[in-house]
Each structure stands twice: as C-alpha cells, then as structure tokens.
C-alpha positions in Angstrom: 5.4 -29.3 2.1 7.0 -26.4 0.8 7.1 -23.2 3.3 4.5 -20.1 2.4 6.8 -16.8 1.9 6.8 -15.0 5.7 5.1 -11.2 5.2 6.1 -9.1 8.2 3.6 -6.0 8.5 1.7 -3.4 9.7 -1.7 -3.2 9.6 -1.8 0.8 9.0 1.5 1.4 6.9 0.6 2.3 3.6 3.4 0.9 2.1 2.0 -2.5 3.6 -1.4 -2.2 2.6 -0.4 -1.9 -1.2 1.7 -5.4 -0.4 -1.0 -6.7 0.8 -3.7 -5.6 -1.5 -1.1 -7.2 -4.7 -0.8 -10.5 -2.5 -4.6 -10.9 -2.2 -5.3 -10.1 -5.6 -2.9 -12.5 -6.9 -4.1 -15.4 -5.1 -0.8 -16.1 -3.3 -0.9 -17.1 0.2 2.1 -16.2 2.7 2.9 -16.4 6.6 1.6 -13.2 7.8 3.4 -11.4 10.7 2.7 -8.2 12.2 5.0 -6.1 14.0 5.1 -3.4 16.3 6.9 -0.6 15.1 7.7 -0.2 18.5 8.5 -3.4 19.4 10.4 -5.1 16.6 10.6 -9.1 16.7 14.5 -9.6 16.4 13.5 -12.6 13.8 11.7 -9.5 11.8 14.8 -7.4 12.3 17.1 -10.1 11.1 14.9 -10.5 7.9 15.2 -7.3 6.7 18.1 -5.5 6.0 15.8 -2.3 6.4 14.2 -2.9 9.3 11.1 -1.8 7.5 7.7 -3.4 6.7 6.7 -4.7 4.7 9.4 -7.1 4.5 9.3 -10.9 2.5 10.8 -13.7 3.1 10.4 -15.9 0.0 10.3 -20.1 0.2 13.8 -20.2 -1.0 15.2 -17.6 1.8 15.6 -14.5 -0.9 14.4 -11.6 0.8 12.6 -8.1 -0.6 11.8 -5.3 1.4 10.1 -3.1 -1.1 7.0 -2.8 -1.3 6.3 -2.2 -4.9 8.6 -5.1 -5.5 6.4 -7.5 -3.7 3.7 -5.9 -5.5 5.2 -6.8 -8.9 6.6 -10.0 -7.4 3.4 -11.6 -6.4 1.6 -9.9 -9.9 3.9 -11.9 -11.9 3.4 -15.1 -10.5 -0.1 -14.4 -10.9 -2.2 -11.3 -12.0 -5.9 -12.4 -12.9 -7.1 -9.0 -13.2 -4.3 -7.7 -15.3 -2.7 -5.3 -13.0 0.2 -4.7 -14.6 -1.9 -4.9 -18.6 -3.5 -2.0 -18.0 -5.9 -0.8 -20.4 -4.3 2.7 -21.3 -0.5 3.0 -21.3 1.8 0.7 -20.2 4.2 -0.7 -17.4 6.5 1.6 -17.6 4.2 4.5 -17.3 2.4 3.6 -14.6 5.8 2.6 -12.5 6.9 6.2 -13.4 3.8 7.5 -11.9 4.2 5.5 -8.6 7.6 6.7 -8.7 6.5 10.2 -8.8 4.2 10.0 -6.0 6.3 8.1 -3.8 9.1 10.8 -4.3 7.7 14.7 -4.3 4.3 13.6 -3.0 5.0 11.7 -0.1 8.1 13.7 0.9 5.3 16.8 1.5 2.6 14.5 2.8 5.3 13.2 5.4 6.3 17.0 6.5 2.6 18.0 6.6 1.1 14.5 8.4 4.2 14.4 10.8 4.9 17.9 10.8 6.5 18.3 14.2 9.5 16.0 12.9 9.9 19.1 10.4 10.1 22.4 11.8 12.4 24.2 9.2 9.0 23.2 6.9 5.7 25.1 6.7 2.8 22.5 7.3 0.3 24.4 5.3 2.8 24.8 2.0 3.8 21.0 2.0 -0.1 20.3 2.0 -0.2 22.7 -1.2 2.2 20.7 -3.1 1.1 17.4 -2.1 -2.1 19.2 -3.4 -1.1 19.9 -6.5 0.0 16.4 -7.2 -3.7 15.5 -6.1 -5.2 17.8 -8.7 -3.0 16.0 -11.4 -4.6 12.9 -10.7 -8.3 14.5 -10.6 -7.5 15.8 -13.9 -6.2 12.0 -14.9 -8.8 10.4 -13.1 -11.9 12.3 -15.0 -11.1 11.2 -18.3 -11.8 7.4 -17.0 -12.1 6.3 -13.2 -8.7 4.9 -13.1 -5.6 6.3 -13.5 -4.5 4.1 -16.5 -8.5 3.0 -17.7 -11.3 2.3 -16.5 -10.4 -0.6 -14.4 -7.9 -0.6 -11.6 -4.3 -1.1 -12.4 -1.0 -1.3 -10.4 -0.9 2.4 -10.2 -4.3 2.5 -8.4 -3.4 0.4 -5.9 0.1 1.5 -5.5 -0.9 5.0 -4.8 -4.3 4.8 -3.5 -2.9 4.0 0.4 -1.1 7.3 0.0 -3.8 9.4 -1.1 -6.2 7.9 2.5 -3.2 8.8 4.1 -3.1 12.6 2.9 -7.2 12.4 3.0 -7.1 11.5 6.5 -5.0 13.9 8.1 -7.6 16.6 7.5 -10.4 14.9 6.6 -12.7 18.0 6.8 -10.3 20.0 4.5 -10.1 17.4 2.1 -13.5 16.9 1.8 -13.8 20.7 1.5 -11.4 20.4 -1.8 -13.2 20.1 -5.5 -11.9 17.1 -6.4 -15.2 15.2 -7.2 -13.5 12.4 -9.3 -10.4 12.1 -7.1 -13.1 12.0 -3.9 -15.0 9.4 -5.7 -12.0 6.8 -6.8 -10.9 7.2 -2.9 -14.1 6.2 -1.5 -15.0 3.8 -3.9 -11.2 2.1 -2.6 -12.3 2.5 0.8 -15.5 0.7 0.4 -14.5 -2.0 -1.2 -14.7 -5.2 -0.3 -10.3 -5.8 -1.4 -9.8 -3.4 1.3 -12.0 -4.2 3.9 -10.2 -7.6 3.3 -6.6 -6.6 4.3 -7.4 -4.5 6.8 -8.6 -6.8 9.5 -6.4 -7.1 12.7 -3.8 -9.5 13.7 -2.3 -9.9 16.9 1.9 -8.8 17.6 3.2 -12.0 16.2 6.2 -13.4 18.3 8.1 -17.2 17.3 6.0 -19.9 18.3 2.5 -18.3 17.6 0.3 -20.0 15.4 1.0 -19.3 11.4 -1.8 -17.0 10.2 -2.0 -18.0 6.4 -3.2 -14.9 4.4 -3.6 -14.0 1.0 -6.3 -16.8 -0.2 -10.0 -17.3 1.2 -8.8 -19.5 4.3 -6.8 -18.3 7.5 -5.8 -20.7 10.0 -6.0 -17.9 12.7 -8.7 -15.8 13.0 -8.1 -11.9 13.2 -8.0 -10.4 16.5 
C-alpha cells in the first residue's frame, strides 16, 4: 500500500487551518501530525526546511511547506466544488488577493495581535490598516457573499482563518465595527460544519503513535 502524505500541524495556526480546510474539501486523506510549537518533534523539524506548519510530506518524499501550495496542491488533484473556477474572475485574481492579505494585512494584524513583539509600532494604528483592508472586502463581499461569487472560492478560504484571527483579538471591537456583510461571511465560516470539521483536537504526535488518517469521513484515531 502506498503511504498517505504526512501533514504536520497546528490545530490554531491559521495558516494550517486553510491546509486543512483544502485537504478536506478535496477528498484527500493524509497522516495527520500535530506539533507543539513549543515542542517540535525532530522528525517534524527534519521535514521542513522551515520549521513551520503546516508542513507536507508527499508519498514520493517531495516536501511543501506553504500553505497556499498545499492548498492548490490538494485542489488540483481534486476540487469537487470548484475552488479554484470561481464564478467571478479568475485564478490569478484571487491568488493576487491572498497575496495581498497575506502581505500588508497580516504584517499589521501580527503587530496589533502580538503587539508586545513590536514596540517601535502603535497597536491601535496597525488595527486601522488591517481595518481598512477589512472594509475592502465588505465592500467586495456585498455585491455577492463571496469574495469571487456567490459560492466560496480559494480566496474565501484562504483568507477567512486570517480575518477570525483579526476578529478575535477584540472581539467586542470588531463586533462594534459596521461591517454587516463582512460580520456575516465570518460567522457563517465559523458555523459551518467544514470548520467545525478541522478543528477537532489531536494529541502531540511523537514516532510510534498510532497514524491518525484525516481528510476523508474515517479516522483511525479518534480526536482527543
């Protein structure tokens, strides 16, 4: 039998949760392993030439530790609900978008969110410009739902763990903000049952452990 693809990841990084989110959605099962930030598993440190998560370790041994690449590998192996077809623009709009919010946007979500690792920045200006790239997206969001349609799309998913991220560092002040359609795509994300579904929690994985298979309806471990 051929090997599943080894995922190491963390259950709260956003750039994992849009990994995992693309894996689930395309059907592909893989070994999943989560790591401690804290606590790295030297086999997870000699996967990735980062020594950041997610990390994959495909069947034939090539590795990618990006996550928007393992988004767009699993999607082209398999992308039932036409992820990367969206229904208004194109491929190469939407990855200029996701490259857009994860330059400028998260640079200033990271100095507000972890703002003690940034003195020389002002907290409350970095959440205004993260801000501002919010109030793009409201004004992208209310001519459909989606950013590119009105069905989810790459760009959605890529972006959405970013936004909870931002929304969740203040969640009173964000409420607070008049982003109706932005407010509403976010919550609709967060009750859904695709995220409830990659959000369940595994145990440290360390060599020897039992393989936890996910990405398909069946798990040979159950979460923690």
């Amino acid at each position: 039998m051929t090997p599943l693809p080894i995922l190491y990841s963390f259950r709260r990084c956003p750039y994992a949760m849009r990994a995992r989110m693309a894996l689930r959605a395309s059907g592909t099962p893989v070994e999943l392993r989560e790591v401690v930030l804290r606590d790295k598993a030297p086999e997870f440190l000699a996967a990735s030439p980062s020594a950041t998560v997610p990390t994959l370790v495909a069947a034939d041994g090539g590795v990618i530790d990006e996550s928007l690449d393992i988004m767009l590998w699993a999607l082209c192996m398999n992308d039932p609900e036409g992820w990367l077809a969206p229904e208004a623009g194109a491929l190469d709009d939407m990855l200029a978008l996701i490259e857009h919010i994860d330059g400028p946007f998260k640079q200033s979500l990271d100095r507000y969110k972890y703002d003690t690792r940034h003195p020389d920045r002002d907290r409350l200006e970095e959440r205004g410009k993260a801000a501002a790239e919010l109030v793009a997206l409201e004004d992208r969001l209310a001519e459909s739902g989606w950013l590119f349609g009105g069905r989810p799309s790459l760009a959605d998913m890529a972006i959405l763990p970013f936004v909870r991220q931002f929304a969740n560092t203040d969640r009173a002040w964000f409420d607070g903000e008049d982003w109706p359609t932005l407010k509403a795509w976010l919550e609709a994300f967060e009750q859904s049952d695709r995220f409830q579904a990659i959000m369940d929690k595994y145990p440290q994985w360390a060599a020897g452990d039992p393989v936890t298979v996910f990405g398909d309806e069946f798990a040979t471990q159950s979460p923690a």
